[in-house]
C-alpha positions as CSV (number, residue, x, y, z in Angstrom):
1,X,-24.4,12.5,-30.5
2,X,-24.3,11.0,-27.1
3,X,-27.6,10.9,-24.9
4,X,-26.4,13.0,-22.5
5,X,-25.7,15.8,-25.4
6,X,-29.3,14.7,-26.6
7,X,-31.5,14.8,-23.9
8,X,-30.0,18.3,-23.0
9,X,-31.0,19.4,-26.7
10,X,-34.2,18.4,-26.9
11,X,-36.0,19.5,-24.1
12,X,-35.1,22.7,-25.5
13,X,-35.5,22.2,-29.2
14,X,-38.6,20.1,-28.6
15,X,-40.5,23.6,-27.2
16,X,-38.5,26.0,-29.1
17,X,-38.1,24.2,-32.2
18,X,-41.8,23.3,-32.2
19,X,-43.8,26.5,-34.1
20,X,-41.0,26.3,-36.3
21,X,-40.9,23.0,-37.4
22,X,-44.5,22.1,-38.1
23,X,-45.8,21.5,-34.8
24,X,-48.1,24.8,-34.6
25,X,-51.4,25.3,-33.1
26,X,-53.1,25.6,-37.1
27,X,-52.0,21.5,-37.3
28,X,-53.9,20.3,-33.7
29,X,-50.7,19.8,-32.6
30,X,-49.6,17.8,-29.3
31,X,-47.6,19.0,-26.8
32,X,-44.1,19.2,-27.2
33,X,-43.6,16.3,-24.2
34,X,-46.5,14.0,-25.1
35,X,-46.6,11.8,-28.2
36,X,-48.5,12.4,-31.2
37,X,-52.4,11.0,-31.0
38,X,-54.4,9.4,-33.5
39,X,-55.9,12.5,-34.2
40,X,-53.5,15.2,-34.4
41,X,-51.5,12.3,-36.7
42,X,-54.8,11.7,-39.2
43,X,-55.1,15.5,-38.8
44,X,-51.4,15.9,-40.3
45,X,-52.1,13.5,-42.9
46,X,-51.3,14.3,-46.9
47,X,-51.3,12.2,-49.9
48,X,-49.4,12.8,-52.8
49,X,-50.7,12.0,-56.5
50,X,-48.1,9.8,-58.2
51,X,-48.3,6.5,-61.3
52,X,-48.5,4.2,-58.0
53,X,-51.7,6.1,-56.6
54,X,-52.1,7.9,-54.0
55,X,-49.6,7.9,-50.9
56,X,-50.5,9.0,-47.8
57,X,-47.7,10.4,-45.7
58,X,-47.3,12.4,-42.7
59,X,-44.3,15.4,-42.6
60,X,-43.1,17.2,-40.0
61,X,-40.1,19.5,-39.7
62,X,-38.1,21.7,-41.5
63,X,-34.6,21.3,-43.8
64,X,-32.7,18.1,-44.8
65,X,-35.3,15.2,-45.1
66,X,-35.7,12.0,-42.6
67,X,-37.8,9.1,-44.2
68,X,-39.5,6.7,-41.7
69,X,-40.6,3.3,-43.4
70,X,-43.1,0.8,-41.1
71,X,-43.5,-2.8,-40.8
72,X,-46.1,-5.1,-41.1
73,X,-48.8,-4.9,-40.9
74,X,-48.6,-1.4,-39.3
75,X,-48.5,2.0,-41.2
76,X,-46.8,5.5,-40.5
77,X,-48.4,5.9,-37.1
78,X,-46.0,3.5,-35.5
79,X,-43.3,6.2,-36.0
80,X,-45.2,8.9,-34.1
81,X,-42.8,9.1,-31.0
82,X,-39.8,9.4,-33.3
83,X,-40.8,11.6,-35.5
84,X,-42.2,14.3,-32.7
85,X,-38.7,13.9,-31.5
86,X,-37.1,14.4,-34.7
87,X,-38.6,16.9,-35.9
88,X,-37.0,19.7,-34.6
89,X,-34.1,18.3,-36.8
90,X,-35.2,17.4,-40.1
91,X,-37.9,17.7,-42.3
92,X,-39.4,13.6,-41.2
93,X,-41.0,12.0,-43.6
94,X,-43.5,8.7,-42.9
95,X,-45.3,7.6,-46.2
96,X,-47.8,4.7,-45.5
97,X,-46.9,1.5,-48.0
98,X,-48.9,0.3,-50.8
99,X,-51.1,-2.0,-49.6
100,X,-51.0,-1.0,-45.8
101,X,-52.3,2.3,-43.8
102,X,-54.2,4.7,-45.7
103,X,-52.2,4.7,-49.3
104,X,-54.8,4.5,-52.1
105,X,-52.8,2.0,-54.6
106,X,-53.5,2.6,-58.3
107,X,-55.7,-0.2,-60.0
108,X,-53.3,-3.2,-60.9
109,X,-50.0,-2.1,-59.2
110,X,-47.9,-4.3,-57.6
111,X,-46.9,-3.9,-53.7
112,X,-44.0,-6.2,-53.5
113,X,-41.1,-4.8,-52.4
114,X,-39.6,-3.8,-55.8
115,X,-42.0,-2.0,-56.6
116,X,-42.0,-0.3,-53.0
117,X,-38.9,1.1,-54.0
118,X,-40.3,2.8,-57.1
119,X,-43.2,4.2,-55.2
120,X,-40.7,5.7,-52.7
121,X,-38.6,7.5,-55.6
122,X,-41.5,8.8,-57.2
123,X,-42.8,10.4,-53.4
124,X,-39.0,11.4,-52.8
125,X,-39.4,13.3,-56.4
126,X,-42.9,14.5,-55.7
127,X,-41.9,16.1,-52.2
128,X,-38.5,17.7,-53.8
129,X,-36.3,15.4,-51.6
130,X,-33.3,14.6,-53.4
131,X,-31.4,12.5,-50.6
132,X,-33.1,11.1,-47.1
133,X,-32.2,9.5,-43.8
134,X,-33.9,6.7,-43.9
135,X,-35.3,5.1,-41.1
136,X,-36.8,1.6,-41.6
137,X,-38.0,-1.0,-39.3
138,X,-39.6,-4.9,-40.3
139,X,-40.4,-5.6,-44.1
140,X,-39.5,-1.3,-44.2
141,X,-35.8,-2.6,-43.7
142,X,-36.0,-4.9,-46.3
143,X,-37.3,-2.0,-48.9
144,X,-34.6,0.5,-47.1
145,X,-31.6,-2.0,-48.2
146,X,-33.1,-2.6,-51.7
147,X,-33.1,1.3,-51.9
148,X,-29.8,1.8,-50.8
149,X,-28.5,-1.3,-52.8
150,X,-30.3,0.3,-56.0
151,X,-30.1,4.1,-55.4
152,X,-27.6,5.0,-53.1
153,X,-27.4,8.8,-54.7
154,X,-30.8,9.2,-52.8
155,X,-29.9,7.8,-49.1
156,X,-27.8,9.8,-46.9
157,X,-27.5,7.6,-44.0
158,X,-29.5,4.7,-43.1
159,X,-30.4,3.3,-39.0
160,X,-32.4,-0.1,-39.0
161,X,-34.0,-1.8,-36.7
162,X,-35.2,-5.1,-36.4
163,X,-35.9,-6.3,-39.8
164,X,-35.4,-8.7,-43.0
165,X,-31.4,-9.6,-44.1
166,X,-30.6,-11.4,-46.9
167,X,-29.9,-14.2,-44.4
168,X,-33.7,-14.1,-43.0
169,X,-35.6,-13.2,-45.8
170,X,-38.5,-13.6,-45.0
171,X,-38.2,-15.0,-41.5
172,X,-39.7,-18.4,-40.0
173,X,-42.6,-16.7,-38.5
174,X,-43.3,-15.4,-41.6
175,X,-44.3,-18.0,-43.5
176,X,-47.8,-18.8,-41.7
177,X,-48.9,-15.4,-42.9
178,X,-48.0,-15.9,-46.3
179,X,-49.7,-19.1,-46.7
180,X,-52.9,-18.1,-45.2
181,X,-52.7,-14.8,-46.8
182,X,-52.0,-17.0,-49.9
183,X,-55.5,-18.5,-48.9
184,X,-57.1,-15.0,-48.4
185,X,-57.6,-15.9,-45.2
186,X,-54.8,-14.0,-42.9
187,X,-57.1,-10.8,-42.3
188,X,-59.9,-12.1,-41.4
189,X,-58.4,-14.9,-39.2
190,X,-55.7,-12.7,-37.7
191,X,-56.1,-9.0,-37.9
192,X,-60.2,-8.7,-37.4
193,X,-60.1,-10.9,-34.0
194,X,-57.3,-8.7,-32.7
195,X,-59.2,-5.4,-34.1
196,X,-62.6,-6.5,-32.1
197,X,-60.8,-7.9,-29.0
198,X,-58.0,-5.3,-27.9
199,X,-56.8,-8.0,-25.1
200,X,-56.6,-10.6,-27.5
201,X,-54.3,-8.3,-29.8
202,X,-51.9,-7.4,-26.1
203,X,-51.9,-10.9,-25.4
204,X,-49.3,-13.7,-25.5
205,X,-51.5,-15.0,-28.9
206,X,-51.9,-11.7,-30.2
207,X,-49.4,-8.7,-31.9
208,X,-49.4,-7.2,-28.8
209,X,-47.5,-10.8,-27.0
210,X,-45.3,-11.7,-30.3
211,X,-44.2,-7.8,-31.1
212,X,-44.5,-5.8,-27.9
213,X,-42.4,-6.0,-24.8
214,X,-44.8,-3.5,-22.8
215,X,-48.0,-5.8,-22.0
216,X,-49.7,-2.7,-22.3
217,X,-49.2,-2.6,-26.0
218,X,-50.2,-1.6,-28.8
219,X,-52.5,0.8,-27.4
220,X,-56.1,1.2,-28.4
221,X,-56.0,4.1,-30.5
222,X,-53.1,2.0,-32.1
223,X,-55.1,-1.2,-32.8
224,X,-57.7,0.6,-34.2
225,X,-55.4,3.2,-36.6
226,X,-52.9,-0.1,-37.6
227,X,-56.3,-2.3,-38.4
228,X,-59.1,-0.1,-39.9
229,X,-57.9,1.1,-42.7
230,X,-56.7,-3.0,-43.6
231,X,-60.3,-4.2,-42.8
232,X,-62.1,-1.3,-44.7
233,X,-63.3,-3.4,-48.0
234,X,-62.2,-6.4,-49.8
235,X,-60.0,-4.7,-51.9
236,X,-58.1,-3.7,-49.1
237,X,-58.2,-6.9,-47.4
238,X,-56.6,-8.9,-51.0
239,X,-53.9,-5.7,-50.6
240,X,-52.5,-6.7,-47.4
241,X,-52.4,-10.4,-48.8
242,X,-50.5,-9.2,-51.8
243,X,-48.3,-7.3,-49.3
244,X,-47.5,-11.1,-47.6
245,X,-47.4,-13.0,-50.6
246,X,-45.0,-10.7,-52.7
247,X,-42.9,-11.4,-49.1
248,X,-42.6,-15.2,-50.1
249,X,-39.0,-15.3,-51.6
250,X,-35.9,-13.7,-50.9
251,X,-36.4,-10.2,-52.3
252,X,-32.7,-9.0,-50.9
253,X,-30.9,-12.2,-52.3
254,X,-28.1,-11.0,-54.1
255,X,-27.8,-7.2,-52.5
256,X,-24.7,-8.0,-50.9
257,X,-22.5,-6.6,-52.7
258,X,-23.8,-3.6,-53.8
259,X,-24.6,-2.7,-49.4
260,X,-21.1,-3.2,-49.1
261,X,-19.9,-0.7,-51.9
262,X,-22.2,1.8,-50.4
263,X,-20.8,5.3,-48.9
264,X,-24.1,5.7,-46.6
265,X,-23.0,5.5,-42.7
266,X,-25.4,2.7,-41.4
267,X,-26.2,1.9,-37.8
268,X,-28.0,-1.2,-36.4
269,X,-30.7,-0.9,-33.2
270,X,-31.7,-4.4,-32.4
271,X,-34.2,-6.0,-30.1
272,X,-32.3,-8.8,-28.3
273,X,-35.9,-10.1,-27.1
274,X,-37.3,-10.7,-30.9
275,X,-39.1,-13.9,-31.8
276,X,-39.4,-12.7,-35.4
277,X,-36.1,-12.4,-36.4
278,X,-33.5,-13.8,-35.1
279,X,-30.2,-12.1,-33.8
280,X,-28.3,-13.7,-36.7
281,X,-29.7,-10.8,-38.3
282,X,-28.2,-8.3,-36.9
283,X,-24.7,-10.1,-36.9
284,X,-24.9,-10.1,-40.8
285,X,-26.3,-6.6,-40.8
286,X,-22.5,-5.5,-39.3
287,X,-20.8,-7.4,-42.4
288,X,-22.9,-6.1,-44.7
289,X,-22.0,-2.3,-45.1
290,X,-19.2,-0.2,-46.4
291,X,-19.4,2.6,-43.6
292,X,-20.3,0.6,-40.7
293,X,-21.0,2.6,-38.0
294,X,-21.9,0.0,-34.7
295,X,-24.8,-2.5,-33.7
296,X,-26.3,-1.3,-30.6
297,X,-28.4,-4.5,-28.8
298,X,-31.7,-3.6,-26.5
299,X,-32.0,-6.7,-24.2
300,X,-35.4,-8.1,-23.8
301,X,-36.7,-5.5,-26.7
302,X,-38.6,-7.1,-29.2
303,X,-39.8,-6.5,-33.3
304,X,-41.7,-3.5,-32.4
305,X,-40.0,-2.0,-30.0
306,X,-39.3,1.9,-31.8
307,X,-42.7,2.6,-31.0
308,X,-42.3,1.8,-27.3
309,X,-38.7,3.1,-27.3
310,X,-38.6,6.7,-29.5
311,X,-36.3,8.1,-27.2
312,X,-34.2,5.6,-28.9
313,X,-34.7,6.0,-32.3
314,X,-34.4,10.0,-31.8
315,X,-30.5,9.5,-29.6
316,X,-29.6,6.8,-31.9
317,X,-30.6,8.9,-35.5
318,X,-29.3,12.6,-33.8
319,X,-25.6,9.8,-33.6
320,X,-26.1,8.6,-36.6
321,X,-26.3,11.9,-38.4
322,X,-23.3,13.6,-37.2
323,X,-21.4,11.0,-38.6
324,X,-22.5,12.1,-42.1
């Protein structure tokens, strides 16, 4: 679907569709034009009861099911735009991973990325969703691959974004967080200062600088919804650590082969203006599948950019899909 068929459809489908999809007044909905708020997406908020614990998610929509994975060390919320856009089309999906967001993990369950992968399955099962568009961004890419790689019956069609390849995996930048999360030291030395000091977190030494093109990002109400729930208790602090360290070795090493036998149309959206990964990444990404279907490159954009750009994510998934 082009943009010009897109924008036509959804200023439309976005009002029309909106009752009908989820977006009612009985849910504190927003606005069909404005973005979802912290509220109205903690309002939305379920969790479902599986062996992993319990995982939040938020769902919106109607029909054939769109799965939204986050990065690090974000949750669901940073699929808010998308997902109000998307909604009108499918039945979206954004769990919260084990270890980040608002998922309550089961005692003694790992959060590496394997086991991300199970978690997903059993949510997939719990929610009666047999096959998903999956939408993944950051360490979510790297679990989205592994899941296609592993159980391609259960993914439809897959867009990624800036994240982990088996040639980046994890990236450079990476590997100070895993050693001081090694240390136990990466919330408290990262995360809290940035979750008391909001221009700290915008600035050039902050998320805000390193992941953010828009100096005016992440907002507030994002800070606070990204960090809370990570600085809550101890337990949840030694989660997110877990999170890092399980990121310490090549956990798509040996996919190859099985991305390339897959039948799932894939598209790539990549920031050009990352200083996470690198644009090596998204070169590999276009050797790496057996239904290709085109790298699109946003200059100057950087790892986070799907939460500043959802018009994106919505033109580029609406493509995507009709290719299925």
């Amino acid at each position: 679907m082009n943009r010009r068929r897109f924008l036509a459809l959804s200023t439309g489908a976005l009002a029309a569709g909106a009752l009908a999809t989820g977006f009612g007044l009985a849910e504190a909905a927003p606005s069909a034009t404005g973005p979802l708020n912290a509220a109205a997406f903690k309002a939305a908020r379920r969790y479902a009861r599986t062996r992993y614990g319990r995982i939040a998610y938020v769902e919106r929509g109607r029909g054939a099911a769109a799965l939204f994975l986050h990065g690090f060390p974000l949750n669901s919320f940073q699929w808010r735009g998308a997902i109000e856009r998307l909604a009108p089309y499918r039945r979206c999906v954004a769990p919260d991973f084990m270890g980040l967001g608002h998922t309550e993990v089961a005692d003694g369950q790992s959060v590496a990325p394997d086991a991300q992968v199970e978690m997903l399955l059993a949510l997939m099962d719990r929610l009666s969703i047999e096959r998903a568009d999956v939408i993944a961004s950051d360490s979510g890419g790297a679990v989205a691959q592994l899941l296609l790689a592993r159980h391609p019956e259960r993914v439809r069609s897959l867009l990624l974004t800036n994240c982990d390849t088996e040639i980046e995996c994890p990236p450079a930048a990476m590997l100070p967080v895993i050693a001081l999360s090694r240390e136990g030291k990466f919330v408290d030395q990262w995360l809290a200062p940035w979750h008391a000091d909001h221009r700290l977190a915008r600035s050039s030494e902050g998320i805000g600088g390193m992941c953010y093109l828009d100096p005016s990002n992440p907002s507030d109400e994002a800070i606070d919804t990204y960090f809370s729930p990570l600085l809550a208790s101890a337990q949840s602090k030694a989660r997110v650590h877990a999170y890092a360290v399980a990121l310490d070795h090549n956990v798509l090493e040996g996919v190859g082969a099985s991305l390339k036998r897959s039948t799932a149309p894939v598209r790539v959206v990549w920031g050009m203006g990352d200083t996470i990964f690198s644009p090596a990444g998204a070169e590999h990404l276009e050797r790496s599948f057996g239904r290709y279907q085109g790298t699109r490159r946003l200059e100057g954009s950087k790892l986070f950019w799907p939460e500043e750009r959802p018009d994106v994510v919505a033109e580029e998934a609406l493509r995507l899909w009709d290719a299925v």
